[in-house]
C-alpha positions in Angstrom: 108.4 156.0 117.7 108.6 153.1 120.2 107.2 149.3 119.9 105.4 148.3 122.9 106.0 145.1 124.3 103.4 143.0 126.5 104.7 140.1 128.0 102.2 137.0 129.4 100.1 134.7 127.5 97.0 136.0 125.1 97.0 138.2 122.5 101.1 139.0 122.9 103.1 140.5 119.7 106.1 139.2 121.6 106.7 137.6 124.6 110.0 138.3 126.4 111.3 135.3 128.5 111.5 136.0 132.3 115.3 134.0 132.4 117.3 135.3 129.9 115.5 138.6 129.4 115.3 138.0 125.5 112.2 138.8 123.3 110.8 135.7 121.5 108.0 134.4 119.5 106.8 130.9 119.0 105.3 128.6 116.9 102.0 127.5 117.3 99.5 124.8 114.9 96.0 125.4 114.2 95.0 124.1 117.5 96.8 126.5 119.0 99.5 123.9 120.2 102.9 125.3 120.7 104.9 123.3 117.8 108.4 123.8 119.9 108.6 121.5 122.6 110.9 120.1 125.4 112.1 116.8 125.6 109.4 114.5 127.5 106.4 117.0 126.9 103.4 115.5 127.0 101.9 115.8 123.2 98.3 116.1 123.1 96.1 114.6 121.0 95.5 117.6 118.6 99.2 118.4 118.2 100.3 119.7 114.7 104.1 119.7 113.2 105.9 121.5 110.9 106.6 119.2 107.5 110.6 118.9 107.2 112.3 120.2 103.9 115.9 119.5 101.9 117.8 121.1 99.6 118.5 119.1 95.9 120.1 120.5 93.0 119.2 123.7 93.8 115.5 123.1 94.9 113.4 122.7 98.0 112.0 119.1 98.5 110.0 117.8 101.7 111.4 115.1 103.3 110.1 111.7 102.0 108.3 108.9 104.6 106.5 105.7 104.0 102.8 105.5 104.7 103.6 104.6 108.3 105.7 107.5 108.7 109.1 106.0 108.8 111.5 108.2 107.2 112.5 107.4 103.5 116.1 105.6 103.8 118.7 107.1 101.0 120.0 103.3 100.7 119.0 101.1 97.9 119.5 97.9 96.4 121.0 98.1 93.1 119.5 96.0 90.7 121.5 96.8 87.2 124.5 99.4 86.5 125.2 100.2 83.2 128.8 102.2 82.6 129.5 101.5 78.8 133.3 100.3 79.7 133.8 98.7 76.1 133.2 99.3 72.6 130.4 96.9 71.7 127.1 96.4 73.8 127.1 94.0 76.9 125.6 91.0 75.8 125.0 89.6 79.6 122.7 93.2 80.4 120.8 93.8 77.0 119.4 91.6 74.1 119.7 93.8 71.4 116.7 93.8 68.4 117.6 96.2 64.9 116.3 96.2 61.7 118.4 98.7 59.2 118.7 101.2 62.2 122.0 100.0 64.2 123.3 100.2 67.6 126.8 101.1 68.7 128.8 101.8 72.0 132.5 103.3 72.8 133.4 103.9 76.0 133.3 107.7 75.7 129.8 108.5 74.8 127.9 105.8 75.4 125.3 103.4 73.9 123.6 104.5 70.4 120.5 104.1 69.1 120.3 104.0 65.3 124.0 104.8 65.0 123.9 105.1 61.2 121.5 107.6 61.1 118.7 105.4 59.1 115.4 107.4 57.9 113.6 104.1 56.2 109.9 103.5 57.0 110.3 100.5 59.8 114.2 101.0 60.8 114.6 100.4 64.6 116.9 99.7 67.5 115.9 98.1 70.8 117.9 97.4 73.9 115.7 95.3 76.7 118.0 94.3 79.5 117.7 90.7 80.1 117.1 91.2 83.8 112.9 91.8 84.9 112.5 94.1 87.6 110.0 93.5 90.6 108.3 96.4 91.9 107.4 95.8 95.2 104.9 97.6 97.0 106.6 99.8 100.0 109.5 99.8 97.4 109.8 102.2 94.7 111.9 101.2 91.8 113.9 103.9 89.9 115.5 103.7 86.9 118.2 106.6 86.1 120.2 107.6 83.0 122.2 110.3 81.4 121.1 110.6 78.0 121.3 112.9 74.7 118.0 113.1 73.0 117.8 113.7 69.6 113.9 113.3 68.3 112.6 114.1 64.9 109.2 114.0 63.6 108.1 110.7 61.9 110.5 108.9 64.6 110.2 108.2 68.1 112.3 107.7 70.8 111.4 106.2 74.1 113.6 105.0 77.3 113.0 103.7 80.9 110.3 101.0 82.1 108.6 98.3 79.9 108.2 95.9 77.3 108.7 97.4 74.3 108.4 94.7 70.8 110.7 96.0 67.7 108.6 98.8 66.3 105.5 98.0 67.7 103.9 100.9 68.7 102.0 99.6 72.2 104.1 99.3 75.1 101.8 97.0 77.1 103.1 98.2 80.7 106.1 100.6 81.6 106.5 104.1 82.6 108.9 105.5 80.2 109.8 108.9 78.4 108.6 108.9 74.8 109.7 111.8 72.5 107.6 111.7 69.2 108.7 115.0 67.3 111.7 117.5 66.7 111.5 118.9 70.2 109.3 117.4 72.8 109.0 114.6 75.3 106.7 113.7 77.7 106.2 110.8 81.0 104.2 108.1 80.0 103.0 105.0 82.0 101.0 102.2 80.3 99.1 99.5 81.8 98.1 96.6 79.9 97.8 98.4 76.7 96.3 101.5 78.0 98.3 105.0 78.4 98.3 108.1 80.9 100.2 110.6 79.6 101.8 113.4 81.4 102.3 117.4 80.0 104.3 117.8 76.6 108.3 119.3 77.5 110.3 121.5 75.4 113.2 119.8 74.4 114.4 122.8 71.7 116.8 123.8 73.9 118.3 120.9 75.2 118.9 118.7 71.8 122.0 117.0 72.3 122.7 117.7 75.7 123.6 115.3 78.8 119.8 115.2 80.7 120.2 113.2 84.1 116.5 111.4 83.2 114.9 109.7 86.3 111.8 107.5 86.6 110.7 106.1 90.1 107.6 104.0 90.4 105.9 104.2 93.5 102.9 102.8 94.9 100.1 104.9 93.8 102.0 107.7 91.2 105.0 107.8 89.0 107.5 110.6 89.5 109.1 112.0 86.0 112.0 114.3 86.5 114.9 115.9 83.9 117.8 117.8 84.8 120.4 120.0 83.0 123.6 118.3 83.7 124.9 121.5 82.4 123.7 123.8 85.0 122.5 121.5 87.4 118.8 122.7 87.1 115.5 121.5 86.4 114.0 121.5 83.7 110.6 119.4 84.2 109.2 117.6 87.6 105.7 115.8 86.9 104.0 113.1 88.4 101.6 110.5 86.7 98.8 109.3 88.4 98.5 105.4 88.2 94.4 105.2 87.8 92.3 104.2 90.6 90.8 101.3 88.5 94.2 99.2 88.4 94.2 96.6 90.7 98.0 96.7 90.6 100.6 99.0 89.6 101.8 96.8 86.9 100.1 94.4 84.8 103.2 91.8 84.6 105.2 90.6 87.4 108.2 92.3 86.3 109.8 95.1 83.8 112.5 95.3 81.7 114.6 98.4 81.6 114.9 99.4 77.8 115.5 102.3 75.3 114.1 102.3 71.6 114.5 104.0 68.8 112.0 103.6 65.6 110.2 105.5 62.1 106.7 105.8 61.8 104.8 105.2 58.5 106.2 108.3 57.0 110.1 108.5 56.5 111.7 111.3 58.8 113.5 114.0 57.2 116.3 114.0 59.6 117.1 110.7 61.7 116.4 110.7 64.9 119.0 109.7 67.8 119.2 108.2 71.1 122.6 108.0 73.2 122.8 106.5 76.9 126.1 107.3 78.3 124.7 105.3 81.8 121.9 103.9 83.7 120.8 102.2 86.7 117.9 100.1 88.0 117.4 101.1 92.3 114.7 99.6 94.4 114.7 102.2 96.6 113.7 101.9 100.7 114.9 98.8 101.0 118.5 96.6 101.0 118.9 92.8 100.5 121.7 93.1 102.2 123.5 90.6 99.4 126.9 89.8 100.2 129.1 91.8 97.8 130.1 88.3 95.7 125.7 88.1 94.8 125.3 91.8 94.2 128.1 91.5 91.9 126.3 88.6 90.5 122.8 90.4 90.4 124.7 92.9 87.8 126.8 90.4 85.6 129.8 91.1 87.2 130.9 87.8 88.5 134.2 86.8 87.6 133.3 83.9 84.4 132.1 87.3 82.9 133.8 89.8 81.1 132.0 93.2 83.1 132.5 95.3 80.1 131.3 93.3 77.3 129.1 90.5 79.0 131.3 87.6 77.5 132.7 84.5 78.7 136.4 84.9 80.6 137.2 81.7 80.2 139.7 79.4 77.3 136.6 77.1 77.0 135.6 77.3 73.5 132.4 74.7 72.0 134.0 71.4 71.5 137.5 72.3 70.9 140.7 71.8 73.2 142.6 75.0 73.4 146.3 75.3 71.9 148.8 74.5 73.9 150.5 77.4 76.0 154.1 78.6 75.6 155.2 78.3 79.1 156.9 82.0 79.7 158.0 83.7 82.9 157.0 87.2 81.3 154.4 86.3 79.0 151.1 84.9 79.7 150.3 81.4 78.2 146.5 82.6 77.8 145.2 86.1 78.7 141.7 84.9 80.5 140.3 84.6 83.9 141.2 80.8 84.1 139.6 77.8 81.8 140.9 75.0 80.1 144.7 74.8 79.3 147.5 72.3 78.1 151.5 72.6 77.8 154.1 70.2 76.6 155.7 68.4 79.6 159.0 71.0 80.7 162.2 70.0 82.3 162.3 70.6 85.8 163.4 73.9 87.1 162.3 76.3 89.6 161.0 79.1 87.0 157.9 80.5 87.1 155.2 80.4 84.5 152.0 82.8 83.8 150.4 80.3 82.8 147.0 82.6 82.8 146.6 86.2 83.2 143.7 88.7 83.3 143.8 92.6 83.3 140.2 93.5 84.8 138.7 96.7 83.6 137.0 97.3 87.1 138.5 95.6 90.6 138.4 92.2 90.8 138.0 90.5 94.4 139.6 86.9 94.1 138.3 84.5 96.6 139.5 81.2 95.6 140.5 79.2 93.3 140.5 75.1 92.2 142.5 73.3 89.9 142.1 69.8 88.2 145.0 68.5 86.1 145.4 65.4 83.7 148.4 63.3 81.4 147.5 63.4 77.8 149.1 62.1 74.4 152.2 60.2 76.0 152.5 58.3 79.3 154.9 60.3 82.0 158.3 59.7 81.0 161.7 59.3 83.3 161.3 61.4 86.6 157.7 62.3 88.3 155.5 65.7 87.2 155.1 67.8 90.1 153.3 71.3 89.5 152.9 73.5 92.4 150.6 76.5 91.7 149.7 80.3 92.9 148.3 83.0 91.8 150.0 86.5 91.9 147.8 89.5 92.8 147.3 93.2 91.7 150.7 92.9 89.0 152.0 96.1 87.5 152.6 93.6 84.4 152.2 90.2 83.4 155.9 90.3 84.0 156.3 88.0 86.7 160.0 89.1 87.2 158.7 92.7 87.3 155.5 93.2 88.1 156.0 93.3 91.9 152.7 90.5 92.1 151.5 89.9 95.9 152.1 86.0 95.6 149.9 83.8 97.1 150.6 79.8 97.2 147.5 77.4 96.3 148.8 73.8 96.3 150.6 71.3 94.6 150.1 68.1 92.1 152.5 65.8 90.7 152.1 62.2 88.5 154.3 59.7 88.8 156.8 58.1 86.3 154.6 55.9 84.0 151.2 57.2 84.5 149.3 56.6 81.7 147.4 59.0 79.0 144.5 59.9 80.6 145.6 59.9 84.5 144.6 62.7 86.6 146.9 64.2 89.1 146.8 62.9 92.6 144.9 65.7 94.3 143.1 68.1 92.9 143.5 71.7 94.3 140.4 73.4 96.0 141.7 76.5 97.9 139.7 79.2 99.3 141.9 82.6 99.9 140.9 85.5 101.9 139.6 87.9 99.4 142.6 89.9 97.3 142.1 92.4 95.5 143.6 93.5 91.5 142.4 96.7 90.5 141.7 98.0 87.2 144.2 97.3 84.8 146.7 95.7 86.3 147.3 91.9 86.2 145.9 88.8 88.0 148.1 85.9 87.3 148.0 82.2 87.7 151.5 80.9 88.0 152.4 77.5 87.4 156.0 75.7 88.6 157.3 72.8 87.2 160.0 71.8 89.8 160.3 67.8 88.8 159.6 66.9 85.4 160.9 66.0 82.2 161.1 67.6 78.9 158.9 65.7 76.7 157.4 67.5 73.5 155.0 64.5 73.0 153.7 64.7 76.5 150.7 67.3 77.0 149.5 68.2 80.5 146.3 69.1 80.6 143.6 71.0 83.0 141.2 73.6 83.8 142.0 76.4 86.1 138.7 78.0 88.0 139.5 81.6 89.7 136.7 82.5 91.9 135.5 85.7 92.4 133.9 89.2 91.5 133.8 92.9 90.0 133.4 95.9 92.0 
C-alpha cells in the first residue's frame, strides 16, 4: 500500500517543507487563516485563535481573561482567613447567634454547628463574620472552605455568602450552599428576597467527608464547585445565572461570610451537622498591595489581638489596675503582648526582668515598641530609679538565662530621689525597630533592668508597655 504525498498549497493531505524535508500539517481557522504564525506576521483582520486550556485537579479548564481580554491574574487580596488555631470561636472574625443548638471549635476539626446535636423545633447556630465584603465589578470575590456536611430532613444547613437572621428562613442576598434533607445540596443565590436555584447534588456518598466547597461571584454568573478532598475529584461544577432584571449583582453594598445551621417546623429525627475546619474570603484579579502590617489588620491579626481567639493581648482590664508583677529573671511578671503593669521599687542590680512575655501561636513581626512609666503610692526614696528596657526576640523560653533571646535595647528612664506619687519618668520611650521576627511558640519578651534604685515595698512603679506589630 503506499500514501501519496502532494506537496504545494490547495487541497494537500500533507505538505512536506522544502527546508528540512519533514512532512507537516497546519492549523488553520474558519477563515482559512493559518493559526501558527511567526513573530511579526501581519494578522488580518479575520484571524481566528485557538482558546488556551489548564489542567486542575484532574480536569481541563480554559484559561480565564477579563472582558478586555487581559489574562485572569492567580493573585488575590485576602480579605479573611479562618484556621480554627484555638478551642473557642474567634470573637474578632464571627458574631456568633444560638438558640438550644450550640457552637463549638478545637483546633483539630474545626468549627461546629449545633455541637450538641439539638433536634427541638427552632434550635439554631449562626456564625456571620463581622467583616462585609465588597464585590466589585472586574473583581470576583470567592469564598472557600473545607467542610463536613451532615444534613437531615427537617433541618437545614447553609454556608458561604449572605445575610442570614437566626432561623429565618429568607436570606435576603448571598450565594450560598443550602442542604435541606438527608443527602442533598444545592448553589443558591438570592437577591433581595428572591432565589435562583441551581441542580439538586447527591451528597449520600460524601456524609461526613472533608469537601473543599468554593463560591466565586463574578459579574454576570456565580460559579458553584465541590471537591473530594479524598480523591481529589469533582464531584459537582454549576454555575447560577444572576438574572438579567438585576440592576446589580448584589442588592447591599456588602456580604457577610456565614454558615448556619437550623430545624424547620417539624423536629428532625436525626440532628443535623455542620463542621468548618477553614475558610477564606479572596477578591480575586486584583491586589491592594496592603503593606503586610494592614493585611494583617484586614484579618484580625494585628498584634492587641490574640489571632486565635480574637481577644484582647493586653493586662488592661475595665477599670481595674493590674496586680503587681513578681520581678523574675526566668519567669514572666505577665504573660501578654504588653499593657498596663506595676512592681514594687527593687534594689539596684544588673539582673534582668521578663517583665512581659508572649508565646504567639502564628509569627509575630515586632516593629516597635513605646513605653510610659509613672511613681505611685510612696515618693522615690534614697538613690534615683533608673529602668533601662528591651525586648528579647524569638526565645526558646521565657527563661531569660536560657532562652538564647536575640536582645534588642529600646531606652532608658529614671526618677529622681524625691519624686513625688504621681511623677512620670523623664522621657518616655518611643522606639521603632526594624521588623523582628518570633515565630510560633516561642517567646517575645520585654525585659526590664533596674540598675539604680532602692528597695522599697511601699513604692509601686507603674506603666504601660505597647509592642507594635503583627501576625503572619
Amino acid at each position: 500500500m503506499s500514501i501519496l504525498l502532494k506537496s504545494g498549497a490547495g487541497s494537500d493531505l500533507m505538505t512536506v517543507d522544502p527546508a528540512s524535508k519533514a512532512g507537516r500539517s497546519s492549523l488553520y481557522d474558519a477563515a482559512g487563516n493559518p493559526i501558527a504564525r511567526t513573530e511579526g506576521t501581519v494578522v488580518g483582520a479575520t484571524q481566528g485563535y485557538l482558546v488556551n486550556g489548564v489542567e486542575n485537579d484532574g480536569i481541563v479548564l480554559p484559561m480565564r481573561a477579563d472582558r478586555y481580554g487581559s489574562i485572569g491574574i492567580s493573585s488575590g487580596q485576602t480579605l479573611l482567613y479562618e484556621p480554627s488555631l484555638a478551642g473557642t470561636v474567634n470573637a474578632a472574625r464571627w458574631v456568633q447567634v444560638a438558640s438550644l443548638a450550640n457552637i463549638t471549635q478545637s483546633i483539630a476539626s474545626g468549627i461546629l454547628l449545633n455541637a450538641n446535636a439539638n433536634v427541638a423545633i427552632g434550635a439554631h447556630a449562626l456564625i456571620t463574620s463581622g467583616k462585609l465584603f465588597p464585590r466589585q465589578t472586574r473583581s470576583p470575590l470567592e469564598f472557600r472552605a473545607r467542610a463536613q456536611w451532615d444534613p437531615k430532613t427537617n433541618a437545614v444547613l447553609e454556608m458561604g455568602f449572605g445575610n442570614p437572621v437566626t432561623n429565618t428562613v429568607a436570606v435576603n442576598t448571598g450565594a450560598f450552599f443550602r442542604s435541606t434533607g438527608p443527602s442533598n445540596i444545592r448553589p443558591v443565590v438570592s437577591w433581595n428576597g428572591s432565589e435562583v436555584m441551581g441542580d439538586v447534588i447527591d451528597l449520600t456518598a460524601f456524609v461526613g467527608v472533608n469537601l473543599l466547597c468554593t463560591i466565586i461571584m463574578d459579574d454576570n454568573e456565580v460559579a458553584f464547585r465541590l471537591l473530594d478532598t479524598g480523591t481529589n475529584t469533582i464531584i459537582d461544577r454549576q454555575k447560577v445565572d444572576i438574572p438579567s432584571s438585576n440592576a446589580k449583582v448584589s442588592s447591599i453594598g456588602g456580604m457577610n461570610a456565614f454558615a448556619r445551621h437550623y430545624n424547620s417546623g417539624t423536629s428532625p429525627a436525626t440532628a443535623a451537622q455542620l463542621r468548618i475546619g477553614e475558610c477564606s474570603v479572596t477578591a480575586l484579579d486584583q491586589s491592594m498591595a496592603l503593606e503586610p502590617a494592614l493585611t494583617a489588620a484586614f484579618n484580625f491579626d494585628s498584634g492587641d489581638i490574640l489571632p486565635a481567639t480574637g481577644l484582647t493581648n493586653t493586662t488592661f482590664g475595665n477599670s481595674a489596675a493590674p496586680a503587681n508583677a513578681a520581678l523574675s529573671n526566668t519567669v514572666a511578671g505577665y504573660s501578654t503582648l504588653g499593657g498596663l503593669f506595676g512592681f514594687a521599687a527593687p534594689a539596684g542590680a544588673a539582673t534582668d526582668f521578663a517583665l512581659f512575655n508572649y508565646v504567639p501561636t502564628k509569627d509575630f513581626i515586632c516593629t516597635g515598641i513605646h513605653i510610659s512609666a509613672w511613681n505611685t503610692v510612696a515618693a522615690v526614696a534614697t538613690t534615683p530609679t533608673l529602668l533601662v528596657w528591651g525586648i528579647g526576640h524569638d526565645g526558646a523560653t521565657v527563661n531569660l538565662s536560657t532562652g538564647a533571646h536575640r536582645r534588642v535595647g529600646v531606652g532608658a528612664q529614671s526618677f529622681p530621689i524625691g519624686a513625688a506619687v504621681g511623677a512620670t519618668a523623664d522621657r518616655e520611650i518611643d522606639c521603632p525597630i526594624e521588623p523582628s521576627i518570633t515565630r510560633a511558640g516561642r517567646s517575645l519578651t520585654v525585659i526590664l533592668r533596674v540598675p539604680v534604685g532602692t528597695a522599697t515595698a511601699t513604692e509601686v512603679i507603674a506603666g504601660l508597655v505597647n509592642v507594635r506589630g503583627y501576625h503572619l
